[in-house]
Structure formats: structure tokens, C-alpha cells
C-alpha positions as CSV (number, residue, x, y, z in Angstrom):
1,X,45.6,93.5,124.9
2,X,44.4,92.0,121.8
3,X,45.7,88.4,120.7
4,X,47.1,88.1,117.0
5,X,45.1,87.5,114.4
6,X,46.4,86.2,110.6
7,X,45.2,88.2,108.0
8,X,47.4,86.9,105.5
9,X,49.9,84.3,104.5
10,X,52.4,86.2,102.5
11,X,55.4,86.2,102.9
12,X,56.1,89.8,102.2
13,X,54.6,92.8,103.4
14,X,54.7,96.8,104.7
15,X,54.1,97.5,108.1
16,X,51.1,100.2,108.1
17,X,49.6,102.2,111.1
18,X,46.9,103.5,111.6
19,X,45.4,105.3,115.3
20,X,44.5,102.1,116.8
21,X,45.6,99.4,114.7
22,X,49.2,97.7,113.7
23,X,50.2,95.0,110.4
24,X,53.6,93.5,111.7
25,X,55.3,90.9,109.8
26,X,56.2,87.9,111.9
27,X,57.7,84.9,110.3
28,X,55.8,84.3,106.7
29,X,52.4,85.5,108.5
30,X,51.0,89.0,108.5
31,X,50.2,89.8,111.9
32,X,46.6,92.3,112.8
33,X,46.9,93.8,116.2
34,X,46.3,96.7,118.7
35,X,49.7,97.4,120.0
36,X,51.5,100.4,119.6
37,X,53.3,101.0,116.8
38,X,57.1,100.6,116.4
39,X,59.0,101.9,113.7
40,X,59.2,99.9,110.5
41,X,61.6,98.0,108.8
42,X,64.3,100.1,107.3
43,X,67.3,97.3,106.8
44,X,68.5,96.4,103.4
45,X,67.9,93.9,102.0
46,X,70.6,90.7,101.7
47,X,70.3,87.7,99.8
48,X,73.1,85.0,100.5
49,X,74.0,82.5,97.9
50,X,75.8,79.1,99.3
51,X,76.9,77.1,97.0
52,X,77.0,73.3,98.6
53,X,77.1,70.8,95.5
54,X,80.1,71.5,93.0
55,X,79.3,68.7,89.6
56,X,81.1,68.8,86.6
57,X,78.7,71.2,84.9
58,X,77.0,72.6,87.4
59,X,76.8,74.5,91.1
60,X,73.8,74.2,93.5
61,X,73.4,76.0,96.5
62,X,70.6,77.6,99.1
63,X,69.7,81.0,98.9
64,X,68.6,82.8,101.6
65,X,66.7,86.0,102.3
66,X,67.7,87.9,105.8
67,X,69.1,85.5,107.1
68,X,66.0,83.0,106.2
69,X,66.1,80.1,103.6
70,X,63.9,81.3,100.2
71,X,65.2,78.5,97.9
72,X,67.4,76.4,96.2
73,X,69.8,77.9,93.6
74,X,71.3,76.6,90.1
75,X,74.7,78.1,88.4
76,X,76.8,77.0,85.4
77,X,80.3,75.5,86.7
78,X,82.3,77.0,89.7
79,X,85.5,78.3,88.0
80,X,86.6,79.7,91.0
81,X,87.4,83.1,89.1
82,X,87.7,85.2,92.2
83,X,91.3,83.9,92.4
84,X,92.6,83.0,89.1
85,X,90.7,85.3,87.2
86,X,88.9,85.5,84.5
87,X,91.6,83.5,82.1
88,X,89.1,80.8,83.1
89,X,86.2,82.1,82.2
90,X,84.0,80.1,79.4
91,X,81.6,81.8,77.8
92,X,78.0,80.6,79.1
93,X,79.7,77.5,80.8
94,X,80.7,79.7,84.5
95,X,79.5,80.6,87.2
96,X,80.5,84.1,89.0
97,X,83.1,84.7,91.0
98,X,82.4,84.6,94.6
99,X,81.9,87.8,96.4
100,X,79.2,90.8,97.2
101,X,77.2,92.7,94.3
102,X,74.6,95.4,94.6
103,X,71.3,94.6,92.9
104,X,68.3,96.4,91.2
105,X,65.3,96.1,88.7
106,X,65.6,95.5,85.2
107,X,62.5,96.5,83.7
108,X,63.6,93.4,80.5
109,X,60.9,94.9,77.1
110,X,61.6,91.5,75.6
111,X,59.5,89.7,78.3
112,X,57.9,92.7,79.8
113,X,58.9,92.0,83.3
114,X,60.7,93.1,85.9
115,X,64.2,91.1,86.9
116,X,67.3,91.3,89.8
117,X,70.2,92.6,87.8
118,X,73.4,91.5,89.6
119,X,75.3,94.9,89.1
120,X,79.5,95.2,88.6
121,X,80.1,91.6,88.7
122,X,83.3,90.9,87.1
123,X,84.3,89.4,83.8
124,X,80.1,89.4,83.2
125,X,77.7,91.3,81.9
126,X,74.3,91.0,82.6
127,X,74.1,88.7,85.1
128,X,70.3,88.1,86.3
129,X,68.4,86.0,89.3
130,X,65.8,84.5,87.5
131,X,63.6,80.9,86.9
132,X,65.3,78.4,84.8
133,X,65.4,74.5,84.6
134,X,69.2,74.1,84.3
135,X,72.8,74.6,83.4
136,X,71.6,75.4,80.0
137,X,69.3,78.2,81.4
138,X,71.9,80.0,82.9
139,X,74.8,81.3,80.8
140,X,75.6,82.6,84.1
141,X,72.7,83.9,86.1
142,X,71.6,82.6,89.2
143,X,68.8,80.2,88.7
144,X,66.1,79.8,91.6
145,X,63.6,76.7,92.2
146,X,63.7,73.7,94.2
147,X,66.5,71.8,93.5
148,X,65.4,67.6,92.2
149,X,68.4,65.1,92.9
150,X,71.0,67.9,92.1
151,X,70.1,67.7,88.6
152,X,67.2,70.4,87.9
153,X,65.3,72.8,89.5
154,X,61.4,72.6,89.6
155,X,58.9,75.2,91.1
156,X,60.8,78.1,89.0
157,X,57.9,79.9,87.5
158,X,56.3,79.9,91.7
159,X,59.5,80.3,93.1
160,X,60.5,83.5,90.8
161,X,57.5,85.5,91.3
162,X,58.1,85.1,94.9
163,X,61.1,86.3,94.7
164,X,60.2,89.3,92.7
165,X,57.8,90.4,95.1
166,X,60.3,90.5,97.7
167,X,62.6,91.9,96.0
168,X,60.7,94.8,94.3
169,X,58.7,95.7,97.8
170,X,62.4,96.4,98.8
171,X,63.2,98.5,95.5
172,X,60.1,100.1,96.1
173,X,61.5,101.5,99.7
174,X,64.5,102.5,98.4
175,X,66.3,100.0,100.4
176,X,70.4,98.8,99.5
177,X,69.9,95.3,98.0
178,X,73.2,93.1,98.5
179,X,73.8,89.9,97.0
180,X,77.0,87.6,98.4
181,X,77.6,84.6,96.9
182,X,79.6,82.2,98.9
């Protein structure tokens, strides 16, 4: 048998067979090798939100990727509106409530790109993962970067298209996508 060989760093990427030859992802590295094949990935997709730092105007939190860490996170104010509602609600100034949402693509003409529309989520409309700096970016959506003295994001513009190509490689398969925010 064949040792491993790297034939690419990304950190996404579709299992193909061929007679003699395998691509496996393992890790962040795509894996070359002459095993026999085994049937590709077919679970959804889930992307967990923890939010760990609650400020006065502002939520960050992790967000992970199956069960792997992708990046920090950035939301307006935790109102806590899964339990009193959306009474609380303000208007670009709240984060969503706590639970688990389907997303998809938004193909967005504006910007002519492709976004993760956080579907049925409830007293908002709209409701997108996407790049942004801070609170003021938000009016709502979940904001992914790396996270600088619980202030600000950096690394949004890197970090998003990252995440798009995850995400749309699963849209692409027709996986479920799941989002829980916690």
C-alpha cells in the first residue's frame, strides 16, 4: 500500500474515484491515495454558533463547522428573545433568538454574490452569515472573522469566502444545511 500524499491544502473538497486512485479529505488536507474506495460523504452539513462574550452592544461567539472550529463570530446584543419574545426586539440593535434554522444560497444582485440566508428565524427577516467589522455591520446577521480584544472582527473578507466555499460545495450536493445558535 501506497503512503499519503498532499495534493492540496484546502479545506474543502469532493471525494472522487477513479479505477485505481482515491481523494479523501482528512483534516484540512486533501489526501491522494490507492486504497479502495469508500462511499462519500453524504452528512449534512451543521454549523454551531456559541456565543461566549455577552457586552452591552454586542455578542461574540465561535462558530464551528461539523463539529470543527471555522471562526469567530460577531452579533448585535443578546436579547434573549427565545423566551420573552420578540416585545424586546430593537430594530438592528438584536441578535436572534437562540435555536436551529435551515440555511441556503442567496444569490444577493446588489453585490453579485452568493450568501447563507438563515431561513424562518423568528421576529427577522433576512437574516445572513456574512463578513463585517462590527455591531454596526450586523443589523442582525451573523458576522464571521477573527475576533480582536472582543471589540471587532478582522480577517472578514478571507474568512467569508472560506466559508462560502464550504457552504456552497454543500448546496451544490444537495445536502440539509442546519445552523444552531447556542
Amino acid at each position: 500500500m501506497r503512503p499519503f500524499v498532499i495534493i492540496s491544502t484546502s479545506v474543502w473538497a469532493t471525494t472522487k474515484h477513479t479505477a485505481n486512485t482515491t481523494c479523501v479529505l482528512f483534516g484540512q488536507y486533501l489526501l491522494h491515495t490507492h486504497i479502495s474506495c469508500t462511499t462519500p460523504r453524504t452528512k449534512p452539513m451543521k454549523i454551531t454558533v456559541t456565543r461566549t462574550t455577552f457586552l452591552e452592544d454586542r455578542t461574540i461567539g465561535k462558530m464551528y463547522v461539523n463539529g470543527e472550529y471555522f471562526c469567530d463570530t460577531l452579533e448585535d446584543k443578546d436579547r434573549h428573545l427565545e423566551t420573552c419574545g420578540c416585545k424586546e426586539k430593537v430594530y438592528g440593535k438584536t441578535a436572534i433568538p437562540r435555536g436551529t434554522y435551515v440555511a441556503k444560497p442567496y444569490w444577493w444582485q446588489k453585490h453579485k454574490n452568493w450568501y447563507i440566508w438563515i431561513q424562518n428565524v423568528p421576529c427577522f427577516q433576512g437574516i445572513l452569515i456574512h463578513g463585517g467589522f462590527n455591531e454596526k455591520d450586523s443589523l442582525g446577521c451573523v458576522l464571521i472573522g477573527t475576533a480582536v480584544a472582543n471589540k471587532a472582527l478582522t480577517n472578514t473578507a478571507k474568512t467569508g469566502l472560506e466559508f462560502r466555499r464550504l457552504f456552497m460545495a454543500a448546496a451544490n450536493k444537495k445536502e440539509t444545511i442546519t445552523i444552531e445558535i447556542k
